[in-house]
PLY file of the C-alpha trace (Angstrom):
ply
format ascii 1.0
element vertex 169
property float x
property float y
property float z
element edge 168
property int vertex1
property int vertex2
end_header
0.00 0.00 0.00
1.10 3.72 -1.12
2.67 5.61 2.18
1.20 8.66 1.16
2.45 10.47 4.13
6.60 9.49 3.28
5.81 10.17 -0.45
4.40 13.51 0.08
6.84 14.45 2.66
9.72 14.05 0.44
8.33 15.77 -1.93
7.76 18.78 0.31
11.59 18.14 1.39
12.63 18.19 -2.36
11.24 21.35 -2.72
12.72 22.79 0.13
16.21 21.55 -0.45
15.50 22.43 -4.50
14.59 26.49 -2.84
11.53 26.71 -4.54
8.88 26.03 -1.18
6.82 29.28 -1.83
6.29 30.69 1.07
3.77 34.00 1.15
3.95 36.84 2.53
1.59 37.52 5.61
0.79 41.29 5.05
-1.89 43.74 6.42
-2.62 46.89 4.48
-2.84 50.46 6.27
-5.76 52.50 4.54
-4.51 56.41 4.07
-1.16 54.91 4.26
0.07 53.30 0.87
1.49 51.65 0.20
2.86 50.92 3.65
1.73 47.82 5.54
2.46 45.48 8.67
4.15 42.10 7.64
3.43 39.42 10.43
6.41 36.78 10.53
7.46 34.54 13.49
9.48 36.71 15.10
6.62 39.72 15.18
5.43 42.68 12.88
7.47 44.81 10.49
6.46 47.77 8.75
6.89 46.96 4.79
6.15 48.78 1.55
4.24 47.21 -0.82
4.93 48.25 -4.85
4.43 44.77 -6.48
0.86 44.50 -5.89
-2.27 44.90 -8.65
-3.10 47.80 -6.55
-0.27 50.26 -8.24
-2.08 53.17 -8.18
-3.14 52.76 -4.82
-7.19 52.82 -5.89
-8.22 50.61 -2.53
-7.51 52.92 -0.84
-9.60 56.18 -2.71
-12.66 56.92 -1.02
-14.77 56.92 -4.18
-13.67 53.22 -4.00
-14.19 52.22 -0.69
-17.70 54.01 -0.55
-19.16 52.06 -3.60
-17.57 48.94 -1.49
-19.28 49.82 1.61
-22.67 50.52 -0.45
-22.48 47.22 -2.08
-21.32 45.40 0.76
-24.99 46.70 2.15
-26.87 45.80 -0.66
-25.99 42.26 -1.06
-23.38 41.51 1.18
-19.11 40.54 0.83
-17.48 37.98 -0.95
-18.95 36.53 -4.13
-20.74 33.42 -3.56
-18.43 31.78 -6.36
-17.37 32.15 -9.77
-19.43 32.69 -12.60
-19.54 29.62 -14.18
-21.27 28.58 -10.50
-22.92 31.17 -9.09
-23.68 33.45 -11.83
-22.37 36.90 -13.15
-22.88 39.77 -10.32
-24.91 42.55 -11.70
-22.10 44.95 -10.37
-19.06 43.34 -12.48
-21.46 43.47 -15.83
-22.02 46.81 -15.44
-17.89 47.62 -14.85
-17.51 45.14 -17.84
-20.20 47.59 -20.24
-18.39 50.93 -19.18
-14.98 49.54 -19.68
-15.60 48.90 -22.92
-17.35 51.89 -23.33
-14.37 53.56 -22.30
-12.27 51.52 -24.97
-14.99 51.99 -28.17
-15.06 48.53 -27.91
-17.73 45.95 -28.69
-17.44 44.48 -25.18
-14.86 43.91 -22.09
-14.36 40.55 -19.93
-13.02 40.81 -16.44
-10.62 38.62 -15.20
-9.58 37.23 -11.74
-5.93 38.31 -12.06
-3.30 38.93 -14.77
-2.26 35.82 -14.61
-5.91 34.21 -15.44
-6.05 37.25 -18.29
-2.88 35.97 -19.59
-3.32 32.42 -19.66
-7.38 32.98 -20.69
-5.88 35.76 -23.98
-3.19 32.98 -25.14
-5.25 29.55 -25.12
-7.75 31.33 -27.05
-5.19 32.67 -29.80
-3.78 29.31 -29.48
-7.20 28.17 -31.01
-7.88 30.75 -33.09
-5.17 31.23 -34.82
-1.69 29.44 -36.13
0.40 31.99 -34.25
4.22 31.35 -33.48
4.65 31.50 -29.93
7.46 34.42 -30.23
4.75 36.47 -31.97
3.03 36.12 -28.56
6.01 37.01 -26.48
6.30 40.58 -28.57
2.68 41.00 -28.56
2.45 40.54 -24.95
6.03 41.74 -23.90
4.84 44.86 -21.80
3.29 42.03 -19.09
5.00 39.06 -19.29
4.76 37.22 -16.25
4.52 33.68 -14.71
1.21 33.37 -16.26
2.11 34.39 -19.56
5.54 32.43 -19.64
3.31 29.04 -18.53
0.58 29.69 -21.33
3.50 30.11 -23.85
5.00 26.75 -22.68
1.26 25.41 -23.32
1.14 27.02 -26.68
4.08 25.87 -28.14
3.43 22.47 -26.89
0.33 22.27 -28.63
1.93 23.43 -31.80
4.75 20.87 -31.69
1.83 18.19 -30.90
-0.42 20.08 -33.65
2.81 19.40 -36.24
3.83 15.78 -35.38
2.76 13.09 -38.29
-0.67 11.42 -37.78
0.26 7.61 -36.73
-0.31 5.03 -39.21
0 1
1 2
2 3
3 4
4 5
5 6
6 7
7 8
8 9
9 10
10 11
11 12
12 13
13 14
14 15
15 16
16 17
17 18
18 19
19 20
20 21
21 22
22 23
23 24
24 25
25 26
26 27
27 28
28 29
29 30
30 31
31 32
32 33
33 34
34 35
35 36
36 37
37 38
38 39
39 40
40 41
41 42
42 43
43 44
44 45
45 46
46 47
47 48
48 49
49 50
50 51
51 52
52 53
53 54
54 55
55 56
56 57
57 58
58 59
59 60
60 61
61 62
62 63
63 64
64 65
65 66
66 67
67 68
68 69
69 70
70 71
71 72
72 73
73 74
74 75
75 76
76 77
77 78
78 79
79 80
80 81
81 82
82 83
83 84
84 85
85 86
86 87
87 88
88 89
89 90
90 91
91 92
92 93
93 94
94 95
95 96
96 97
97 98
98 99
99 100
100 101
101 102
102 103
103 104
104 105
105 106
106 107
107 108
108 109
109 110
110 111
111 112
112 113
113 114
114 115
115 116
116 117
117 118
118 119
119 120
120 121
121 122
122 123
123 124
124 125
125 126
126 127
127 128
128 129
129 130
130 131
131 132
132 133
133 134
134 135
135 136
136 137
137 138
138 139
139 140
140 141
141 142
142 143
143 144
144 145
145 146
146 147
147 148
148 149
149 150
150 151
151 152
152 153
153 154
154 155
155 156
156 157
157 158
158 159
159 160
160 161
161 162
162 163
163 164
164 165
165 166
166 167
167 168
């Protein structure tokens, strides 16, 4: 029988031994103050600055923002129940969607979760649309390449290199 407890703990090992055990930073925010914050470690608290977050022009923290948030927060409540494929589309992010592309003269606008779904989402479905070398990608998408960019690459050009073997006789 499988020791799943020796196989997963060596694996964990590995990884530490290897230096690539993520571990994240514990961090608490300080509203009127960014992008300072309070990192909590073992050993206590530590004042911080945060620049590599999604929040780079420090719109959290705007109280245009945060009174929309509090409104909402009223009107239906936090968190949001799931994702849409689940739970549904909230009325709120449609509406963001429709003025965003608004503001771009576009047709429409999709959110995403993070850049890294946006990334991965954007290249799968070029991947499918079109025969495009996976270098074009990398210059098309240079300004934000990133983790999730670099592993939807990897999928793309696997897929070509599968897409260009010879059929099996």
């Amino acid at each position: 029988m499988m020791d799943y407890d020796t196989y997963f703990r060596e694996r964990l090992e590995a990884l530490h031994q290897e230096g690539r055990y993520r571990v994240f930073a514990e961090l608490k925010r300080r509203c009127g103050a960014y992008p300072a914050a309070d990192q909590f470690t073992g050993q206590g608290t530590r004042d911080v600055t945060v620049w590599c977050s999604n929040d780079y022009l420090g719109m959290s923290q705007h109280p245009a923002v945060r009174a929309a948030m509090h409104e909402a927060i009223e009107a239906v409540g936090a968190g949001s129940g799931g994702t849409r494929n689940i739970a549904g589309t909230t009325h709120y992010h449609v509406e963001l969607e429709a003025e965003l592309a608004d503001l771009h003269g576009k047709e429409a606008a999709l959110l995403f979760t993070s850049a890294y779904i946006a990334n991965d989402s954007t290249l799968a479905t070029l991947q499918r649309l079109a025969d495009l070398d996976p270098r074009t990608l990398a210059i098309m998408h240079g300004s934000s390449l990133n983790r999730g960019c670099a592993d939807a690459l990897r999928r793309f050009a696997a897929g070509l290199a599968a897409q260009r073997l010879p059929a099996a006789a």
